[in-house]
N, C-alpha and C positions, 0 to 999 in steps of 0.2 A: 391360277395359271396366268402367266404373263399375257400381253397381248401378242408378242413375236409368238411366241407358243400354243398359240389360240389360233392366228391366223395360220400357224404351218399344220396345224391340225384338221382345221376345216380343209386347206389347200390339200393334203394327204388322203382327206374323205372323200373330196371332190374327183379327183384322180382316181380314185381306187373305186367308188361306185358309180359316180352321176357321168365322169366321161364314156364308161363304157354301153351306158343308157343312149349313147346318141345315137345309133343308126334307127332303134326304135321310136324313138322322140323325134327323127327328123321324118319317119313316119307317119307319125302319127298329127307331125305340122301337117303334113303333103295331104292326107285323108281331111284335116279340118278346117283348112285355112285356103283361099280361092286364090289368092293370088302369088304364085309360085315368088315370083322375085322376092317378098318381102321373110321367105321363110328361114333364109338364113342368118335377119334381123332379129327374128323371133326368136329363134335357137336361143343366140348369145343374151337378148333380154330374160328368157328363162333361166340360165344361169345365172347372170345377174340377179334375179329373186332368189333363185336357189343360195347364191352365197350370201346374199344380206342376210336370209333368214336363218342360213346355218351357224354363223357367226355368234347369232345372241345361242342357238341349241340346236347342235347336229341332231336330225332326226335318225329315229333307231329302221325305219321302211324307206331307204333311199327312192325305190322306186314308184313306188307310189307317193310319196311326195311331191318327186319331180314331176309327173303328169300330172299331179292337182294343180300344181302351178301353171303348166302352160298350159290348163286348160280353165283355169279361172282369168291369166291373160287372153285368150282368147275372146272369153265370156266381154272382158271389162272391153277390149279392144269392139266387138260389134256393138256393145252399148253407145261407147264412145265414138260411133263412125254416124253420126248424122248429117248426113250428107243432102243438102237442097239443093235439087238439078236445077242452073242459072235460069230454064228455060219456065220453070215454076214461080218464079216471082217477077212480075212486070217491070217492079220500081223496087233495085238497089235498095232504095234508103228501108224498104219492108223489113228489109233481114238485119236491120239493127247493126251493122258491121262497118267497124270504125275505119274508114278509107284514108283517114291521115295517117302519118307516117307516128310512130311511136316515140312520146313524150321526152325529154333528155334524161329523165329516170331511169326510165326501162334500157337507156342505150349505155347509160352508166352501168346499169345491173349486168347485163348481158358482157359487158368489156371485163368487169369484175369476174363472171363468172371461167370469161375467158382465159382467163389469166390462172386461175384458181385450175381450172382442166389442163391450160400446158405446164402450170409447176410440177401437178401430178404426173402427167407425162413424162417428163424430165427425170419423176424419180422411179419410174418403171424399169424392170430391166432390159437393155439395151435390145434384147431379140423378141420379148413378148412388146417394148413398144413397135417396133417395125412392124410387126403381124399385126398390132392393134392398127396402127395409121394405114398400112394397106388395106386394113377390112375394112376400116371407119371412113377413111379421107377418101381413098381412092375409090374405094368400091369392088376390092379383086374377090374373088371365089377364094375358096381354102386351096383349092386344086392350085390358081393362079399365084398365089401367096407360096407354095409349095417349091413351085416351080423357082419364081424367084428370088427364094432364099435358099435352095439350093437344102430343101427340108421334106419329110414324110409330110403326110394332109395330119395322121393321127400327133405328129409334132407341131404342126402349125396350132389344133386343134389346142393343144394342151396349153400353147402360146397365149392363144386368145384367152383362154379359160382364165387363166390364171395373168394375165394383166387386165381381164374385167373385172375379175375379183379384186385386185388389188386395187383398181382406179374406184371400185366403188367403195370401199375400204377408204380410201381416201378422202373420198369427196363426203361421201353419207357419213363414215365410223366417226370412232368418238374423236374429238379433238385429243392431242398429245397431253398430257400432264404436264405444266410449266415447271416443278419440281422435278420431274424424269424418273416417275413412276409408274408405271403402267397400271 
């Protein structure tokens, strides 16, 4: 199977089971996760595992896949939240934390990487990129996005889906075949 046909495959699975999962997954963020703002980050992060993994092998239990996933994000997210309140260390220099500005590497890396996320952008389609920059850049609700495109939320929804899929597709999937073979 080609790659265009691989990805309209997974895109078709994703549609037809994982979107329809969302009112219970946005659930079951609300039930496990404390800080309400960040759960519509997590949504779209979940999707985003969901479609990288579907890619290499659509799973045959859509749903209980997708909640092993956002709840092994979750898992890894309180692992990863070590947080020292400033008020617990006397002297800055304790916490090991590098206060200068970042090396001209790292500022190269990051310009590079920039450039790399808006080519991808560029090659999104014109309405799931607008739903992606209003979700991503601005900051709006599905509701807000809805509104000003002038779109259903279960339309904007499908928007995102499917240009997070494809930016991650992008950015992560395999590099094109120099020959033009999939």
């Amino acid at each position: 199977m080609g790659r265009l046909a691989a990805a309209q495959g997974v895109e078709a699975w994703f549609v037809s089971e994982v979107l329809p999962l969302e009112p219970a997954l946005v659930q079951f963020l609300h039930h496990n996760w404390r800080n309400e703002s960040e759960i519509e980050d997590l949504l779209q992060d979940v999707y985003v595992r969901v479609c990288e993994s579907a890619r290499k092998e659509i799973p045959v239990a859509a749903r209980s896949f997708v909640f092993a996933v956002a709840r092994h994000m979750l898992i890894d997210r309180v692992r990863h939240a070590q947080v020292v309140p400033i008020e617990a260390v006397a002297d800055l220099d304790m916490l090991g934390i590098a206060l200068d500005e970042p090396g001209p590497d790292r500022n190269v890396i990051a310009r590079d990487e920039l450039r790399q996320l808006q080519a991808a952008l560029d090659r999104l389609a014109p309405r799931a990129r607008e739903a992606v920059m209003l979700k991503r850049v601005e900051g709006l609700s599905r509701r807000e996005i809805a509104q000003r495109m002038g779109i259903a939320e279960d339309t904007v929804s499908e928007y995102l889906a499917n240009g997070m899929c494809a930016l991650a597709d992008m950015l992560y999937g395999m590099p094109p075949d120099p020959r033009g073979k999939s």
